[in-house]
KENU-805716 format. One line per field, with one value per residue (C-alpha): chain; residue in one letter; x, y, z. Coordinates in Angstrom, 2 decimals. Layout:
% KENU-805716
kette c(A; ...)
rest c(A; ...)
u c(X; ...)
v c(Y; ...)
w c(Z; ...)
//
This chain:
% KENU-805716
kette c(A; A; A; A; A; A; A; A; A; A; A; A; A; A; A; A; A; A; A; A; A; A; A; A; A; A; A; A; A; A; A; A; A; A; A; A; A; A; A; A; A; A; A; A; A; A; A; A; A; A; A; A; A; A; A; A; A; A; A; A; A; A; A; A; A; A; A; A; A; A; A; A; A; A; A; A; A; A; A; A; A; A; A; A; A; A; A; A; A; A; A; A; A; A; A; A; A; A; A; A; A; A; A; A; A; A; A; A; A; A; A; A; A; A; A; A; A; A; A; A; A; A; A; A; A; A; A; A; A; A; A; A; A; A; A; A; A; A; A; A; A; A; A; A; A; A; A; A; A; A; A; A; A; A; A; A; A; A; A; A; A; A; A; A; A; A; A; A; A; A; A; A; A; A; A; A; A; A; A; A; A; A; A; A; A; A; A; A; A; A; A; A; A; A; A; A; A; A; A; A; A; A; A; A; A; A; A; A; A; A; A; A; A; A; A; A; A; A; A; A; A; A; A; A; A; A; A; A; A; A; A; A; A; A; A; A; A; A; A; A; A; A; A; A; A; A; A; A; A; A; A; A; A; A; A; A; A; A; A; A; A; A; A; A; A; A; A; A; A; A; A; A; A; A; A; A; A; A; A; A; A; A; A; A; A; A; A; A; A; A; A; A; A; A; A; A; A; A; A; A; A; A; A; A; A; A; A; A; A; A; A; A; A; A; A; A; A; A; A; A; A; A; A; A; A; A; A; A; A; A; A; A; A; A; A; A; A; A; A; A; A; A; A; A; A; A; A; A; A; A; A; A; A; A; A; A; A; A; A; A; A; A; A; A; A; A; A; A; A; A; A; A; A; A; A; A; A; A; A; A; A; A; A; A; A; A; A; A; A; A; A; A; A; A; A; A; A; A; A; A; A; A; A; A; A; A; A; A; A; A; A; A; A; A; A; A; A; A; A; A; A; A; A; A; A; A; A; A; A; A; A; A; A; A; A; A; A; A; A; A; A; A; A; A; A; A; A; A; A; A; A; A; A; A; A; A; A; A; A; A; A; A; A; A; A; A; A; A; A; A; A; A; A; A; A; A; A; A; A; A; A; A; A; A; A; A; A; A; A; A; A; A; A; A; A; A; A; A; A; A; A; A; A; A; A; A; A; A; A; A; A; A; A; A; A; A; A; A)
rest c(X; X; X; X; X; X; X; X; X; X; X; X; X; X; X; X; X; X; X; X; X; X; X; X; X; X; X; X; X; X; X; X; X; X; X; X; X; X; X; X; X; X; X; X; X; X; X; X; X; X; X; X; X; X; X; X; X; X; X; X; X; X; X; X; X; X; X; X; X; X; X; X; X; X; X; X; X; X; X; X; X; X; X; X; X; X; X; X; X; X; X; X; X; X; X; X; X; X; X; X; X; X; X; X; X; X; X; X; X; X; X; X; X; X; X; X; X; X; X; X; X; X; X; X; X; X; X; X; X; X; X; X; X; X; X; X; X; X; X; X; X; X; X; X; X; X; X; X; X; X; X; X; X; X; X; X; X; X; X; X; X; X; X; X; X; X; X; X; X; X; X; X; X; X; X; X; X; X; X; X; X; X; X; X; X; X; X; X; X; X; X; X; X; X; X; X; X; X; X; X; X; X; X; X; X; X; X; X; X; X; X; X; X; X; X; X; X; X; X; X; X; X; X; X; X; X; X; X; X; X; X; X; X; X; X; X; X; X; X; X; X; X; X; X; X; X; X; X; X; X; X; X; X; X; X; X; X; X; X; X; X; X; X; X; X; X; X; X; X; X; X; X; X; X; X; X; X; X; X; X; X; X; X; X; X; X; X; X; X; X; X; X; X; X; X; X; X; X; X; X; X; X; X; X; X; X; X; X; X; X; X; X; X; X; X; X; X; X; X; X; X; X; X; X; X; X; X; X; X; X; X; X; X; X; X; X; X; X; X; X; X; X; X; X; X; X; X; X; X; X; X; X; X; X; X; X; X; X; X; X; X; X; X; X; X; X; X; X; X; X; X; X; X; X; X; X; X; X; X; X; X; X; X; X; X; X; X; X; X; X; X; X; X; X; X; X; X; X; X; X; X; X; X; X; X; X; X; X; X; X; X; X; X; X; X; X; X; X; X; X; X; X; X; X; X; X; X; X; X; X; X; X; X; X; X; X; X; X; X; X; X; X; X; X; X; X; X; X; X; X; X; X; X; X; X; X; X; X; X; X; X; X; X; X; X; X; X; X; X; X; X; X; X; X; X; X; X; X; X; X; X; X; X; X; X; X; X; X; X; X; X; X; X; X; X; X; X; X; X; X; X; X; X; X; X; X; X; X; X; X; X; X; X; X; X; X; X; X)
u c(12.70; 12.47; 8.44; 8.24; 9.17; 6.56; 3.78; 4.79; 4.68; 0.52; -0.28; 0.77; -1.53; -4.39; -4.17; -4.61; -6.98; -10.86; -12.12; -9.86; -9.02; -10.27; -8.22; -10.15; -9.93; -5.73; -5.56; -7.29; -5.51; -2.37; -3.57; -4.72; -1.13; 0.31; -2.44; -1.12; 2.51; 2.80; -0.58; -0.64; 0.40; 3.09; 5.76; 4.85; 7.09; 5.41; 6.88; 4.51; 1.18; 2.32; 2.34; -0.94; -2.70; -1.87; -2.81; -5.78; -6.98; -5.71; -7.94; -10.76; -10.58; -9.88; -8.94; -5.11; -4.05; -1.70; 1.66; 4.88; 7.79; 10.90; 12.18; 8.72; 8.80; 12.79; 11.09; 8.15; 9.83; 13.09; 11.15; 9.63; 13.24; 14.80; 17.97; 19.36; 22.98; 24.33; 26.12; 23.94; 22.91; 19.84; 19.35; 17.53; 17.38; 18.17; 18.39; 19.18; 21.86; 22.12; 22.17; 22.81; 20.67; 22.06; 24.57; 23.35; 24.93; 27.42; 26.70; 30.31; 29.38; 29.31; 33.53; 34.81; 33.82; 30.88; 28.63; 25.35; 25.25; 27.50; 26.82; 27.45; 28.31; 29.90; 29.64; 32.09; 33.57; 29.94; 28.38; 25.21; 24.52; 23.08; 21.97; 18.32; 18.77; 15.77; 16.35; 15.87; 18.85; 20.58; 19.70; 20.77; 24.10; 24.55; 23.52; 25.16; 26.14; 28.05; 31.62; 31.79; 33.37; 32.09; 34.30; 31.84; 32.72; 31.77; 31.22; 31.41; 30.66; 34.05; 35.99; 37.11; 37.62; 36.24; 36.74; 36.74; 35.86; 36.24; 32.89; 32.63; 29.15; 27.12; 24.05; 21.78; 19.00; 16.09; 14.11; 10.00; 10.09; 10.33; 10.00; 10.24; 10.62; 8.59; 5.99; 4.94; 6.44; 5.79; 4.09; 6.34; 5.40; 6.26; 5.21; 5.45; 5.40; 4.80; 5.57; 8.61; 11.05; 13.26; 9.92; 9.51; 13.00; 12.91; 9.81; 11.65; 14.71; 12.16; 10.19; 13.81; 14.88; 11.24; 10.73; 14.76; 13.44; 10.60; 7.84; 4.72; 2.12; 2.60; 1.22; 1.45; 1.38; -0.07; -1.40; -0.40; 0.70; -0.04; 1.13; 3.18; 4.13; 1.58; 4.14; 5.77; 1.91; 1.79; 5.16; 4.30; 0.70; 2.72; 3.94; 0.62; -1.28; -1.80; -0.66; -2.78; -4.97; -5.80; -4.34; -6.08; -7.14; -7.55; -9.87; -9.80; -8.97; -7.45; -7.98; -4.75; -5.28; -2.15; -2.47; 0.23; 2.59; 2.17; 6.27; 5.56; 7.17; 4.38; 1.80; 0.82; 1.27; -1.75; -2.20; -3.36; -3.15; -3.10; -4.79; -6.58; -8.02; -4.75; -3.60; -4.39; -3.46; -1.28; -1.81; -5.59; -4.49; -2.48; -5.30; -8.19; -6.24; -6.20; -9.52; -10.88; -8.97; -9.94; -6.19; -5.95; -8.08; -8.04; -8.39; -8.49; -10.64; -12.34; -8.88; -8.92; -10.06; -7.75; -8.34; -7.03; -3.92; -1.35; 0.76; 3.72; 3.95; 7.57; 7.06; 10.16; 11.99; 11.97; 8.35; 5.81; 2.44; 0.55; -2.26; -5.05; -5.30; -7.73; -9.54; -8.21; -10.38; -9.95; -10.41; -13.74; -14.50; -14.43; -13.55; -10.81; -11.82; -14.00; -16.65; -15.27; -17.09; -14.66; -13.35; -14.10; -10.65; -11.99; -14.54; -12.47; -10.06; -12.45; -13.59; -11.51; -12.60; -16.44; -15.88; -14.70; -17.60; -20.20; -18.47; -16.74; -14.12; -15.03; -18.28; -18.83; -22.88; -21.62; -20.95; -23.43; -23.89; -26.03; -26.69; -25.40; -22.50; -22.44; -19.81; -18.65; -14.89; -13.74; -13.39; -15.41; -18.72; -18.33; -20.18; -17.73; -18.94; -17.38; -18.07; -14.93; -11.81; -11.35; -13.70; -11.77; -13.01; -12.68; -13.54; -11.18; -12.67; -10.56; -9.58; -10.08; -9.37; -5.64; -5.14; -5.84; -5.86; -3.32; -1.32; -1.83; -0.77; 2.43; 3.02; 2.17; 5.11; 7.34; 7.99; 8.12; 10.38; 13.01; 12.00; 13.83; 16.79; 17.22; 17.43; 19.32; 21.72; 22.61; 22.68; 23.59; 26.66; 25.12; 21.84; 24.07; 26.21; 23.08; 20.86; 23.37; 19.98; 16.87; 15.10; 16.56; 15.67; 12.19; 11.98; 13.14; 13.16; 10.27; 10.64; 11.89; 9.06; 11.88; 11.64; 7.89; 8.15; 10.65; 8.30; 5.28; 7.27; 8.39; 4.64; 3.91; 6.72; 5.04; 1.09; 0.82; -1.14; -4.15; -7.68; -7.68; -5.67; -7.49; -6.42; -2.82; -3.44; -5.20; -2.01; 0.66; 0.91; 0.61; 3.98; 5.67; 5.26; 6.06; 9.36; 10.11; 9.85; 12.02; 14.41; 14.50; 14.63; 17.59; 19.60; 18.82; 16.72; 12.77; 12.14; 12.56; 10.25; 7.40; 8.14; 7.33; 4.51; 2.68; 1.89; -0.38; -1.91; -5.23; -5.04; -1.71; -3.40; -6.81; -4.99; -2.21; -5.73; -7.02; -3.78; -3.47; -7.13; -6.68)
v c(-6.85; -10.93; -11.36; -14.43; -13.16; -10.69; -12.75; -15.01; -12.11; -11.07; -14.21; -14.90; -11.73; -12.86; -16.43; -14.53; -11.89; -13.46; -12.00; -13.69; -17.71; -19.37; -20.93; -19.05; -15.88; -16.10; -16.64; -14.43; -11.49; -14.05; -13.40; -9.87; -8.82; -10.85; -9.47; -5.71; -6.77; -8.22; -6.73; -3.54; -0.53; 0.96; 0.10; 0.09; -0.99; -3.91; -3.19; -0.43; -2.66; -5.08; -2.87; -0.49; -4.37; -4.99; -1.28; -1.57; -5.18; -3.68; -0.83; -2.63; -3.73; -1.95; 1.38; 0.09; -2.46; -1.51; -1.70; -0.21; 0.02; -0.75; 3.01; 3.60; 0.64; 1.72; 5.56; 3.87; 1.43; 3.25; 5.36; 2.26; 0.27; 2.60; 3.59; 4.30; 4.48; 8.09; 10.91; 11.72; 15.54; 16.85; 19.71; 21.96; 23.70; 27.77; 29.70; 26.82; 25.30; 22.56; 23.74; 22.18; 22.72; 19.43; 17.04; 13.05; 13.23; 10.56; 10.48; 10.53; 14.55; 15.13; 12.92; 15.02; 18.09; 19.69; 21.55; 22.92; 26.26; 24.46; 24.74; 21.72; 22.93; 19.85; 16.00; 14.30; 17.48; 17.61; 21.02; 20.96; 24.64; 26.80; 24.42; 24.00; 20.25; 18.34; 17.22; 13.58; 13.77; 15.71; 12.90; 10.41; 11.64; 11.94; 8.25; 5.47; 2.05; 1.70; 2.41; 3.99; 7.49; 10.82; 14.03; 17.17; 20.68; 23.02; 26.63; 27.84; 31.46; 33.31; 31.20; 32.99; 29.60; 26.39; 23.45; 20.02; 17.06; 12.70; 11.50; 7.60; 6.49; 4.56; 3.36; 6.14; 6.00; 7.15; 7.86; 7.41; 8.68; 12.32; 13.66; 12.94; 15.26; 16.12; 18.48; 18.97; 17.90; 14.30; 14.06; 12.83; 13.24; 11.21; 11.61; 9.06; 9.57; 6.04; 2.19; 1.21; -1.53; 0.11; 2.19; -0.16; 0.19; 3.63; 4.05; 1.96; 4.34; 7.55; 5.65; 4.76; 8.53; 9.86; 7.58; 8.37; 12.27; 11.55; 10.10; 9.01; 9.62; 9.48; 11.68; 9.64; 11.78; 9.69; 12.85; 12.77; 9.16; 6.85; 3.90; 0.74; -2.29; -4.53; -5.89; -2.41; -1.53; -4.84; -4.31; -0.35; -1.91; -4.77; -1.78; -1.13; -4.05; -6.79; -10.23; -12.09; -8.79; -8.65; -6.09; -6.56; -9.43; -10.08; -11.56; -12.85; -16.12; -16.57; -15.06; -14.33; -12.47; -10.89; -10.53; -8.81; -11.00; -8.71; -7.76; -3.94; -0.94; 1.06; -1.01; 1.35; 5.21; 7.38; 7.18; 9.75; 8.86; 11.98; 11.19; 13.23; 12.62; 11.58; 9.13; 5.53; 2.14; 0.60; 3.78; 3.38; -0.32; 1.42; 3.92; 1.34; -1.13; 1.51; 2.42; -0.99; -2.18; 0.85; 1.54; 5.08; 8.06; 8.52; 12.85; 14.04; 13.64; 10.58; 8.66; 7.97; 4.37; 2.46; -0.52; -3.19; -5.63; -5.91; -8.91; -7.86; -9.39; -9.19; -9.96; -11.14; -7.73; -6.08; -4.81; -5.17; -5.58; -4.81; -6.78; -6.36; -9.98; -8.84; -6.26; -5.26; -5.38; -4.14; -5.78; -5.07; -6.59; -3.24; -3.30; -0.15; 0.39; 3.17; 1.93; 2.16; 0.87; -1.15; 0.28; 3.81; 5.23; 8.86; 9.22; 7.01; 9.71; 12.91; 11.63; 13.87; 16.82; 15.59; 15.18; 19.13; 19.51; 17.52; 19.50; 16.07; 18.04; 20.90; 19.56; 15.75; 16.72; 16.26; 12.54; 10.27; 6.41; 3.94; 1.90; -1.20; 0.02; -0.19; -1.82; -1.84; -1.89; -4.10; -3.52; -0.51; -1.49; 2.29; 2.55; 2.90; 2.69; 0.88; 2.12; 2.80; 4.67; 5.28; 8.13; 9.52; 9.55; 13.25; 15.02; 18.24; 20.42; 21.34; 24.82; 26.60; 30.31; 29.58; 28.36; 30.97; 31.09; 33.49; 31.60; 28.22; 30.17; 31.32; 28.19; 26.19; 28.59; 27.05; 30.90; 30.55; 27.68; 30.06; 32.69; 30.44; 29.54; 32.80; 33.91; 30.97; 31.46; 34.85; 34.81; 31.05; 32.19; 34.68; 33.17; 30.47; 33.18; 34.75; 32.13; 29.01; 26.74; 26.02; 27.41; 30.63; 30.84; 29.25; 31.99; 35.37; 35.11; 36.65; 36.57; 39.87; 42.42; 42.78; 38.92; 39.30; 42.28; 40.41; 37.56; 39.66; 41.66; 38.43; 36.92; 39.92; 39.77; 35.77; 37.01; 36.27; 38.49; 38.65; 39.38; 42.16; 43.86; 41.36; 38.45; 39.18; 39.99; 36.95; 35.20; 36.78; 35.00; 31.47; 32.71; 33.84; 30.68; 28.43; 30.61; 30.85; 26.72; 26.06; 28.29; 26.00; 22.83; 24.53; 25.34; 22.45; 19.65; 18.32; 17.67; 21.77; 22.14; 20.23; 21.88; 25.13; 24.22; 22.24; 24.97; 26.00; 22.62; 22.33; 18.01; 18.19; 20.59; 18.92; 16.34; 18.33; 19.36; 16.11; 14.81; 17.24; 17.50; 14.89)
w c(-39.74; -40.25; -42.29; -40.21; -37.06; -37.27; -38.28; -35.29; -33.39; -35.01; -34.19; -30.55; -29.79; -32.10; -29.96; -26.53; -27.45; -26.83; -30.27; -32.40; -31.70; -33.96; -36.76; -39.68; -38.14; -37.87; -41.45; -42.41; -40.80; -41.68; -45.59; -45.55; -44.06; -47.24; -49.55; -48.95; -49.12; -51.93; -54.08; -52.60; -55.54; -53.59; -51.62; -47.98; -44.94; -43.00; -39.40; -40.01; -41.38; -38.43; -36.07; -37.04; -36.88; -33.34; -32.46; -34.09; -32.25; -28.52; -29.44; -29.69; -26.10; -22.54; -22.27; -20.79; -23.23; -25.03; -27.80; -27.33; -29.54; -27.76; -27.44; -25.58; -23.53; -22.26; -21.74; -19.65; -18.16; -16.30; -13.57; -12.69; -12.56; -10.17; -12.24; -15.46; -17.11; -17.33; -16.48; -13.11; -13.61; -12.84; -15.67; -17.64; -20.73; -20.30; -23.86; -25.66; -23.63; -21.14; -17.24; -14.96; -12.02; -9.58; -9.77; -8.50; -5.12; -5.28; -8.89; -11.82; -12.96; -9.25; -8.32; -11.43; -10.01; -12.08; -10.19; -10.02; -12.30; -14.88; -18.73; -20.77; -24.54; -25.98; -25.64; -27.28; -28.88; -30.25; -29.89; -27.86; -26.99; -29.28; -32.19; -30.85; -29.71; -28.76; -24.95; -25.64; -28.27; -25.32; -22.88; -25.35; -26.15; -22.27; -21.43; -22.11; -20.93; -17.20; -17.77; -20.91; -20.84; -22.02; -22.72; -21.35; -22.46; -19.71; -19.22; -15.48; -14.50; -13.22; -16.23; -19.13; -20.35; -21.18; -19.12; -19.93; -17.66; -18.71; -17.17; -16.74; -16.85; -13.96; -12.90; -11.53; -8.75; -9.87; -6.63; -6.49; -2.76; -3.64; -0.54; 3.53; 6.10; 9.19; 8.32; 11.86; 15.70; 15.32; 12.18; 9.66; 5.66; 2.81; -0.86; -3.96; -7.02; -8.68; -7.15; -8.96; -7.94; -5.04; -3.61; -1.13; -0.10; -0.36; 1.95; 4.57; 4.47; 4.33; 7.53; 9.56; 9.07; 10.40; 13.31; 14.07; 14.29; 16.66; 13.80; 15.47; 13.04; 9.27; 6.11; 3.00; 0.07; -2.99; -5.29; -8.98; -8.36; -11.41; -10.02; -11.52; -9.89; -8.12; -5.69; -4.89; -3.25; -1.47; 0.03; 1.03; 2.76; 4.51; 6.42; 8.06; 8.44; 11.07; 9.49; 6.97; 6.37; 2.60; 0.91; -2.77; -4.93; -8.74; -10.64; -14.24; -15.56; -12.41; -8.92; -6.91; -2.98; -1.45; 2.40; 4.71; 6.79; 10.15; 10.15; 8.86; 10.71; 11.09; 12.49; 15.26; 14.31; 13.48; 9.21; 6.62; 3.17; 0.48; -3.09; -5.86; -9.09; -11.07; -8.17; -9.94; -10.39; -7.50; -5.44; -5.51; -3.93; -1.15; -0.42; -0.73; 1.82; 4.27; 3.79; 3.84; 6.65; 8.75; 9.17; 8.61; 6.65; 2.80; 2.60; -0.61; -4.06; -5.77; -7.57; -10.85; -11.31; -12.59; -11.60; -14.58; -14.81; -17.24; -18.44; -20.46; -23.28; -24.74; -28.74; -31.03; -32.39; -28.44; -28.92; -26.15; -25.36; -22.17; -22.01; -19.62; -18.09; -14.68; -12.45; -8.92; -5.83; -2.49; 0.44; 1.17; -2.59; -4.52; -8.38; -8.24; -12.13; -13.33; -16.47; -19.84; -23.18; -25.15; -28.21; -26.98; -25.72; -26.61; -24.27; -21.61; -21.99; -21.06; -18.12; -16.38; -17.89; -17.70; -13.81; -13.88; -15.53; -13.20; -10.29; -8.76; -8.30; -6.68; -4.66; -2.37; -3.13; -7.07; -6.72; -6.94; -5.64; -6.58; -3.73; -6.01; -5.27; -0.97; 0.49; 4.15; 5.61; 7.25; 11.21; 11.57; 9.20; 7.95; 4.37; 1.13; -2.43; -5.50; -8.94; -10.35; -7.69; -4.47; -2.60; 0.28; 3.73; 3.94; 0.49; -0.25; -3.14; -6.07; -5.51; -8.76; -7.72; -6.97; -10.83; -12.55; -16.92; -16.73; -14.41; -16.54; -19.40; -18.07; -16.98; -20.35; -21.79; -19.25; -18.34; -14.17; -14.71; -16.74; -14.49; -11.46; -13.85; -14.55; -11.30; -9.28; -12.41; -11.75; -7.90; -6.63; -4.85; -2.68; -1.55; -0.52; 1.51; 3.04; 3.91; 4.69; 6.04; 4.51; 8.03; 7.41; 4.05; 4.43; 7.40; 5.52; 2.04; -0.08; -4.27; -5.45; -7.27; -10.25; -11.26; -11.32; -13.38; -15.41; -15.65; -17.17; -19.42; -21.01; -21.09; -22.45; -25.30; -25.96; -25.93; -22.90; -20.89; -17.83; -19.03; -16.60; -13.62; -10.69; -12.77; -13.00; -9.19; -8.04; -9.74; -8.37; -4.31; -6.36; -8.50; -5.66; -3.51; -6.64; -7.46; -3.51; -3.76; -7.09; -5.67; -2.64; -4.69; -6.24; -3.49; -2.05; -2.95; -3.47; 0.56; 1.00; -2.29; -1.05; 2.37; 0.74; -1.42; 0.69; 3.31; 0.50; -0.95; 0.00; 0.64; 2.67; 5.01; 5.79; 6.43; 8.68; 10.34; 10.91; 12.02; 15.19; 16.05; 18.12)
//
């Protein structure tokens, strides 16, 4: 890496970060960075000393600033662009060799005729089974750029032999609406998992299918959703506001308000919005728009409070910076961000597991206001309180009996996930035969007692085991209903997997409840 293009790169961050203008202070980071390379006693590589520098000034700032190299920023940055370049198989790893548990509909794997149940061995006459591959060398011997070929060697069941398929490589959607169906007459359902650049598309799509079925009131599912673009939330809240409502503002050097334009498709409908404690970031500005605006009703728990904007900063070798440049606000003038102490990432980062500990989680009577931190929405005058995320309008507890250790434990091993491979591997062909729609099999099927004996027998062989009898019991219905859903996804796809889980997740139905108690 070019010395100069590096120390260009040091000290373009040095010139925006607040603690370090001044001319003296850039040389003398300038000289210490020369002092070690050229004084130092041993050799040392300085991409490294460059890069521990800029780590170590972002750290002494906001919780979410932060470097990348460029392989992270291409890992962070491709759920968020909406496609990648590949093969198109949706796959797992199953005693050390690649299954594949869906081809991309549309997708190359899928026009050459590989199917779901296939075992890639080879890539490029380059074994892949059986040599204990990481999956991101797996993924990166798979991907490659749009029309380059790949030569796949595959085992299907019922061939003695190995086939061969030529794959061409294309782009490949990767979807952040996860889910949509109707989860009850008239109420459709539609969950995100994180505002890239085609969500809003997406949700349109998801919304045109719905109100095509008979849609008149709408869950949005934001649990476990981090976030990402800005714009992506504007565009989703433009769907549900009256023209020139404001959606969110920032504030830092610069203030910036986005408002709606009053063109959305779902300005009327009756709207729930689904978060918990690991929604955050643009998600927190969906659910705090609604709230604000008196639009629809937050159910859930308190979000996680991430409420800070990042510039990228693109430096000279393809590195990055994210660099926190503002603070969000909802409408009603809320600061979405939670308080952090600067320089203090490990505490930051335990806040999670201090709200367990408070009982946030599990009780409203657990979170605590100060009355600093009153604010009113917007059409209604109903009170809502700042102080770091969004607190729902209707407060669902965590429910810690359904998680049990043992289950966690089992799960940690990724043993109910090879559990479901295991079984969809050996019987594809006839659950496809027996239950030929997802009603039927939603309606009749019930997880066979030998895969749960299976399943403990191998805990067992991996030290995993209950603490007692009623543990291994209280564990067993949350198993069944996971396996009963992964089979689904399986067979068919995530709509009938979130069909079958959420008739047991606690958020979706208060907010089924509150959606028909009208």
């Amino acid at each position: 890496m070019n010395r100069k293009r590096i120390l260009t790169a040091v000290l373009l961050l040095v010139s925006l970060c607040a603690t370090a203008q001044d001319k003296l202070q850039m040389q003398k980071l300038q000289m210490a960075e020369w002092v070690i390379m050229n004084l130092y006693v041993d050799t040392v590589k300085e991409d490294k000393i460059v890069e521990g520098a800029i780590r170590g000034m972002l750290s002494q700032l906001d919780p979410h600033s932060s470097y990348s190299t460029k392989e992270e920023m291409l890992a962070m940055q491709e759920p968020l662009n909406g496609n990648f370049e590949g093969i198109g198989v949706e796959f797992n790893i199953k005693d050390d060799t690649l299954l594949v548990i869906q081809p991309v509909l549309g997708g190359p794997s899928e026009k050459v005729g590989i199917q779901a149940g296939d075992r890639i061995v080879s890539v490029n006459s380059e074994p892949i089974a059986g040599v204990k591959k990481k999956k991101e060398e797996i993924m990166r011997l798979l991907r490659g750029p749009k029309g380059t070929k790949v030569t796949l060697g595959v085992v299907r069941l019922g061939f003695n032999e190995q086939l061969t398929f030529v794959v061409e490589r294309d782009k490949i959607p990767v979807k952040s609406v996860i889910a949509t169906y109707m989860i009850r007459p008239g109420v459709g359902y539609i969950r995100i998992s994180n505002f890239g650049a085609t969500t809003h598309q997406e949700f349109v799509e998801s919304l045109q299918k719905l109100q095509n079925e008979g849609m008149k009131s709408l869950i949005l599912d934001l649990q476990d959703n981090g976030g990402g673009y800005l714009l992506a939330a504007v565009d989703l809240c433009n769907e549900f506001l009256e023209k020139k409502d404001l959606i969110v503002y920032t504030d830092g050097r610069e203030r910036s308000e986005y408002s709606a334009k009053g063109n959305g498709r779902f300005l009327k409908g009756k709207l729930i919005v689904l978060v918990d404690e690991y929604t955050a970031s643009a998600a927190e500005i969906v659910s705090g728009a609604v709230q604000d605006q008196d639009r629809g009703t937050v159910v859930g728990r308190r979000t996680f409070g991430k409420g800070l904007v990042q510039r990228q900063i693109n430096l000279p070798d393809t590195s990055m910076i994210r660099l926190t440049i503002a603070h969000y606000y909802t409408p009603a003038g809320r600061c979405i961000q939670k308080p952090y102490v600067k320089g203090e990432a490990d505490d930051y980062a335990r806040d999670m597991q201090n709200r367990l500990r408070r009982g946030e989680l599990t009780n409203a009577d657990s979170i605590h206001f100060a009355d600093s931190l009153k604010y009113y929405t917007l059409r209604r005058h109903r009170t809502v309180y700042g102080g770091g995320g969004i607190m729902p309008d209707n407060f669902v507890p965590l429910d810690t009996t359904m998680y049990t250790r043992y289950h966690r434990a089992l799960q940690a091993k990724s043993l109910i996930i090879n559990a479901n491979l295991n079984y969809v591997d050996q019987h594809r062909r006839e659950l496809k035969e027996q239950y030929q729609t997802f009603a039927a099999y939603q309606q009749s099927f019930e997880v066979p007692e030998s895969i749960i004996d299976d399943l403990i027998k191998e805990g067992e062989k991996q030290n995993v085991k209950p603490t007692d009898k009623s543990e291994q019991k209280a564990s067993i219905p949350y198993i069944k209903l996971q396996l009963k859903a992964l089979i689904a996804r399986d067979l068919w796809g995530m709509d009938e997997y979130f069909c079958i889980m959420n008739e047991r997740n606690p958020i979706v139905q208060e907010g089924i409840r509150l959606m028909l108690q009208d």
